[in-house]
N, C-alpha and C positions, 0 to 999 in steps of 0.2 A: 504494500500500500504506500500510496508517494505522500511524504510531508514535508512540507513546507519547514525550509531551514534558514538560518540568518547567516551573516557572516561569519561567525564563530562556531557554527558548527552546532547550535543548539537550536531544537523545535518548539514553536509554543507547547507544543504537547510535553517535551522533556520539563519547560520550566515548571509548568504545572506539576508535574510528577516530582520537581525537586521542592517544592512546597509554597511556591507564590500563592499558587491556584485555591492553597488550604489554607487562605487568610484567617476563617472564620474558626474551621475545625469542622467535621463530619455533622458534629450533632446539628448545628444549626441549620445548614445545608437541607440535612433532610425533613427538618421541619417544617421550614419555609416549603420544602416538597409537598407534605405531609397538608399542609395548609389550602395547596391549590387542590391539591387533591378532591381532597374535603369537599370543597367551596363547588366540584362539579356535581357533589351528589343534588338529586333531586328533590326540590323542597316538599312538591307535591306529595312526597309517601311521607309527609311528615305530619303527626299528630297537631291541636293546638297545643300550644305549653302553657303550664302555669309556669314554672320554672325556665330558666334560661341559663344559671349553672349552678354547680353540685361542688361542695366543697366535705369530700372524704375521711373522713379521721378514722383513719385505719388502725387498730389497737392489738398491733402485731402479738402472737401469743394465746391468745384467746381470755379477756380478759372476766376476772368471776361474778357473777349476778350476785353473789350475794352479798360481800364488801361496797355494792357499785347502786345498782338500780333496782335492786330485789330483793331485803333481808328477810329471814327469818327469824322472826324475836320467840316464836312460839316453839322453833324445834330445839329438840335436845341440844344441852351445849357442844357435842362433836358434832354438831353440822351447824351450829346458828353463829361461832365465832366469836372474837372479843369485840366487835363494834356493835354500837345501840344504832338504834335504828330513832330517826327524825322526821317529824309532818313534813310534809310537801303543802306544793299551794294548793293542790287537788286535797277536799275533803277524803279521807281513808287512806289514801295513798302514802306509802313511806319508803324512804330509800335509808341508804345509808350514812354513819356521821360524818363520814369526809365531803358527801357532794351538797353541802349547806346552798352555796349559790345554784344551786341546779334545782335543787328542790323550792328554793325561794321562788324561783320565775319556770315552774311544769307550766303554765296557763302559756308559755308560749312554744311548747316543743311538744312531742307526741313518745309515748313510749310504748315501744312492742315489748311484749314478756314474753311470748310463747310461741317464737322460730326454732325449729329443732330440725335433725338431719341426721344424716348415718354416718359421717366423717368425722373420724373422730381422733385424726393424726393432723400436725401442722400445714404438711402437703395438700391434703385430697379438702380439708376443710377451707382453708383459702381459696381454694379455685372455686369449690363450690358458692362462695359467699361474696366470691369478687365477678365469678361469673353468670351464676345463676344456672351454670349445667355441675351436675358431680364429674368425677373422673371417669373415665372409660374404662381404666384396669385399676389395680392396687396400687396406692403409691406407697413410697417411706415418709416419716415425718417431717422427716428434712426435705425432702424434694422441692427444687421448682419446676411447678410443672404449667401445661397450656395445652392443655385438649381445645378450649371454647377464647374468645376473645372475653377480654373484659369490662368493665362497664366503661371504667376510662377513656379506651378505645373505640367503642362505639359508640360515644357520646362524642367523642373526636370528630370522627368520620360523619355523624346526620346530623350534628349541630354546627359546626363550622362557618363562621359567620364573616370569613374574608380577612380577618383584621391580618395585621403584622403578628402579633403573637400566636404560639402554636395554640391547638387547642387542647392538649392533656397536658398537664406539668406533676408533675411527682415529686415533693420533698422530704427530707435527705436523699431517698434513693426509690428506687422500685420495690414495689413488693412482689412477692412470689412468684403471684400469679395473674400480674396486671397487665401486661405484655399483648397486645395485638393478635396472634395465633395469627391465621390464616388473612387476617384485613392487613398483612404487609408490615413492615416496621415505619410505613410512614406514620402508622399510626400507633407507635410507641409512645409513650411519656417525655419529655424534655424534663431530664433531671436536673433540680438545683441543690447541687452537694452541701453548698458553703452556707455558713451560721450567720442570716441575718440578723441575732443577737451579737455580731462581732461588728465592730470599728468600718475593717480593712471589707467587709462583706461584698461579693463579688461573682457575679453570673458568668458561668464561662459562656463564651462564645456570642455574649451582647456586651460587657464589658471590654472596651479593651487591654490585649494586656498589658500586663506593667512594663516589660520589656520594649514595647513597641510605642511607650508615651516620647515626649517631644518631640514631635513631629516625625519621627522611623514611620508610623502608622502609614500616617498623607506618604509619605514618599515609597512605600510600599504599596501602595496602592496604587500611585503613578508609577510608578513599574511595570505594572501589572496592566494598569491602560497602555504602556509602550507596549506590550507582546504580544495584545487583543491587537495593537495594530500591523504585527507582523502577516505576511501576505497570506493567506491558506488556502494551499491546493486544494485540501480534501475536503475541510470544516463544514463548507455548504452541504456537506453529503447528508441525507438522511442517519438520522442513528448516532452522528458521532456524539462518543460523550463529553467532549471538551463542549462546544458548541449547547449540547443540554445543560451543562451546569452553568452556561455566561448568566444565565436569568436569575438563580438563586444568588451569587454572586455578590449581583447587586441590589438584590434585594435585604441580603446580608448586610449589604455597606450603609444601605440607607436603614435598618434596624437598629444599628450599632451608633450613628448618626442620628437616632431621631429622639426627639427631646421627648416626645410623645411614651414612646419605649421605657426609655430611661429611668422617664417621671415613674411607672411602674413599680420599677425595682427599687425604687430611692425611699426605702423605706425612713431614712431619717427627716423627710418630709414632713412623718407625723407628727402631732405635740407629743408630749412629752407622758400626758398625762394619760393618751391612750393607746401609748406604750406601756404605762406603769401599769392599766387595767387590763391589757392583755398576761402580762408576767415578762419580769427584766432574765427570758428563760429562751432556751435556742426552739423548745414548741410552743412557746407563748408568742417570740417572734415570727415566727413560721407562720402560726395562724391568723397575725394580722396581715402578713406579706400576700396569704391566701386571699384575703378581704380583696387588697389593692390588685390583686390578677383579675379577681371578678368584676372589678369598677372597669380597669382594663377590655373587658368582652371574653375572657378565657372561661370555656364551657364549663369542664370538669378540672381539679385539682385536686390530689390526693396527698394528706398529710401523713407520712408513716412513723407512726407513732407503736415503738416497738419496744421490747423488755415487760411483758404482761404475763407469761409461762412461768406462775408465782408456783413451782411444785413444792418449793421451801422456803421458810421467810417471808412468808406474807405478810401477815400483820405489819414487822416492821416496813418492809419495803413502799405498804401503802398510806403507811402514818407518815410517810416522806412525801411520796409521788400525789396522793392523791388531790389533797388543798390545793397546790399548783393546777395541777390537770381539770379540778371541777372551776376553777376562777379564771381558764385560759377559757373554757367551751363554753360557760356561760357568757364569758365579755365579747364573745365572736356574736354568739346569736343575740345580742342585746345590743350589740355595736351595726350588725345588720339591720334591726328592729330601726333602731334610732335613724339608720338612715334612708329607709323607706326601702330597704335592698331585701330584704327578710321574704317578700311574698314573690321573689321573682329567684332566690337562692334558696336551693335545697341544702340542708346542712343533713352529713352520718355522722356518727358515731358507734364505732361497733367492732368484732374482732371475729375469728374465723368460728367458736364457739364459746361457753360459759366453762364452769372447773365443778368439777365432785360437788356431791353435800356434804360427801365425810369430809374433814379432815385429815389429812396424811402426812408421814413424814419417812422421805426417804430413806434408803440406807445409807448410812453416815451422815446422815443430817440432823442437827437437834430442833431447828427451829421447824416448825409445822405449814405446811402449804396446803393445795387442792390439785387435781388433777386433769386432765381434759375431758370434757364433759360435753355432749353432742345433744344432749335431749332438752338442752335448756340454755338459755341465754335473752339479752338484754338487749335493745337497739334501740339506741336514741335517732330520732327524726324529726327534723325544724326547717319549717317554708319551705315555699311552692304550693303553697293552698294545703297545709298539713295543721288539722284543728289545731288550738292548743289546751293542754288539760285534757289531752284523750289518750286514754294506757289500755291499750289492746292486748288480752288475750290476759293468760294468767296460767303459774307452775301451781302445782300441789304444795299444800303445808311445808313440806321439808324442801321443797326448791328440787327434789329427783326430775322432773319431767313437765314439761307443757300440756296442761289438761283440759285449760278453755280456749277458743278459740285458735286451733294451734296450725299455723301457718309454717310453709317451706321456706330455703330461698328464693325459689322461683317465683312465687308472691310477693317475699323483699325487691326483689329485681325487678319483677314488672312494677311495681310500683314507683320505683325510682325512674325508669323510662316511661312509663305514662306520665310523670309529671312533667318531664325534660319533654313530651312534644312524639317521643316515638314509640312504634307500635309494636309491644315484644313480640307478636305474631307475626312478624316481621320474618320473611324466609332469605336468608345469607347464602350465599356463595363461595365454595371455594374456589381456589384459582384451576384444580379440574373439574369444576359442573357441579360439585354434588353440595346439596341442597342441605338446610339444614335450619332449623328453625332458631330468631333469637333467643327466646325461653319456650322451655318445650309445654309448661303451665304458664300459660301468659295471663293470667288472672290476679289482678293487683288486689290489695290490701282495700276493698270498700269503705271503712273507715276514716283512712285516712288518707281517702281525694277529696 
């Protein structure tokens, strides 16, 4: 194949390959991909929304019902714990003594008690609760696994509303089973690693880097304009991938450039003061960074919020984490509330499942924990037309099992995409032909639409 060379004996195509061309870095590139993508789906197979995006608090672990959103004051002391259990706003209703601000304002969120499932390892539970299908074989606990896309991603792909920003972001990192499958890695998550509770806080690949400040940027960038204008034989040809990336490029440049963008990420914008009402904490920042992506136009955002597989040392660990953690989700959903953003944003909370009712304590452990528990758990749910003061579904005495009302994930899931606009009867495609439904129960939560 003939290409175009310069004097010296190099190709636009080599420079690119020596690293001009990767000003930005992969991730961005394929975002901005990811985005046009998106933006061809057809709006017409699209639901009305009450919601327009969904911010995830992913409670890596499986976090327990009964410390959290579901005590038992009445069971025997090995399964009711050493926390007392506190009124909520809801007359009857009590949770437990760490989530004081949650329970203060239930008149604005919704709580399910009584999602249960057969997944009952780290692996096969995540997919099932991130995607609304189970796994196809057995997994290990550990596993990351991706039979089904997940919500992230196919709120990516039918919400996508053209901006500059991608449409799924994931902070700290990805979860298990959040990942795309079969709809492509454009429609991955755009991970933001770094602690916007730090100073120096800093987005790869919209930031620039530090290395490239005083002007290296601009002049690498005019570089890079000299060798778009070196001659090309081939470039016009169909398919070439130099030629397909010019577009992302500079759509990259002008993201990177745009004050608009910027303002997004700049989270020292806020006052001061609600910052202090989030938590001066790397997930209390996170969750207002989360706020600012959604002012932004960013559909879905997933906060992963990991360290919850309390097998030993519970009490202690949650006499720490938990006050933080109930003063971070309450100032999100009160901070949306206050700014009229609440009935157009759907807030989760929630983990791949709930922990034992016994009590347990490892071998070699003194201190006492809970264990994975698949028959019972807790999900928090706020805006996008979701009552407030409504707690659906309900466990038995001892917290073993969901007895009233007792709903799947596939329930959970359609519910979250009938608010977002889409239709979980919705039939996907793989990229060979075969057909495959978005939840194979598409029947949401009546309740709480």
């Amino acid at each position: 194949m003939a290409v175009s060379r310069n004097c010296e004996g190099a190709s636009r195509r080599d420079c690119l390959r020596l690293g001009l061309g990767g000003l930005f870095g992969g991730g961005l590139v394929n975002a901005l991909h990811a985005r046009d993508v998106a933006a061809a789906v057809d709006s017409g197979s699209r639901r009305v929304a009450k919601a327009k995006s969904c911010i995830l608090i992913w409670m890596d672990g499986g976090p327990t019902h009964f410390e959290t959103f579901d005590p038992k004051p009445n069971a025997p002391s090995e399964i009711r714990g050493e926390f007392e259990p506190i009124a909520t706003k809801v007359p009857g209703v009590f949770y437990s003594q760490h989530m004081k601000r949650l329970a203060a304002s239930l008149d604005k969120y919704a709580m399910i008690r009584s999602i249960r499932h057969d997944q009952g390892n780290h692996g096969a539970g995540n997919h099932y609760m991130m995607t609304g299908a189970p796994t196809r074989i057995p997994v290990g606990c550990g596993a990351f696994v991706s039979f089904h896309p997940s919500m992230g991603s196919v709120v990516a792909k039918e919400c996508a509303t053209g901006e500059a920003l991608p449409g799924y972001f994931s902070m700290p990192s990805m979860s298990r089973s959040g990942g795309p499958n079969f709809l492509g890695a454009q429609y991955a998550p755009f991970v933001v690693g770094d602690d916007p509770n730090r100073k120096e806080f800093r987005v790869r690949d919209v930031a620039v880097p530090l290395d490239l400040l005083g002007g290296r940027f601009e002049r690498r960038n005019d570089l890079r304009k000299v060798v778009d204008r070196m001659k090309r034989l081939n470039d016009e040809s169909a398919g070439d991938p130099v030629l397909a990336a010019d577009e992302y490029y500079r759509q990259g440049m002008d993201l990177v450039t745009s004050p608009d963008a910027q303002a997004a990420f700049d989270i020292s914008r806020e006052k001061d003061e609600v910052r202090d009402a989030y938590g001066r904490n790397s997930f209390g920042q996170r969750a207002l960074l989360a706020r600012r992506l959604v002012e932004a136009g960013v559909p879905f955002i997933t906060l992963y919020d990991g360290g919850w597989d309390h097998h030993s040392n519970l009490f202690d660990a949650l006499d720490k984490r938990l006050p933080s953690w109930d003063q971070t989700v309450s100032a999100l959903i009160n901070d949306l509330d206050e700014r009229g953003m609440l009935e157009s944003t759907l807030v989760l909370a929630l983990g791949e499942f709930g922990r034992t009712p016994k009590i347990s304590t490892l071998a070699g452990q003194t201190k006492a924990g809970r264990d994975h528990w698949a028959n019972a758990m807790s999900v928090l749910m706020a805006g996008g037309g979701t009552p407030g003061g409504a707690v659906v579904g309900a466990t038995d005495r001892d917290g073993y099992s969901a007895v009233e009302r007792v709903l799947s994930p596939e329930n959970f899931v359609s519910t979250v995409y009938t608010k977002l606009g889409i239709d979980p009867n919705k039939i996907l495609y793989t990229p060979q032909g075969r057909p495959t439904h978005l939840v194979s129960d598409p029947t949401p939560i009546t309740e709480l639409m």
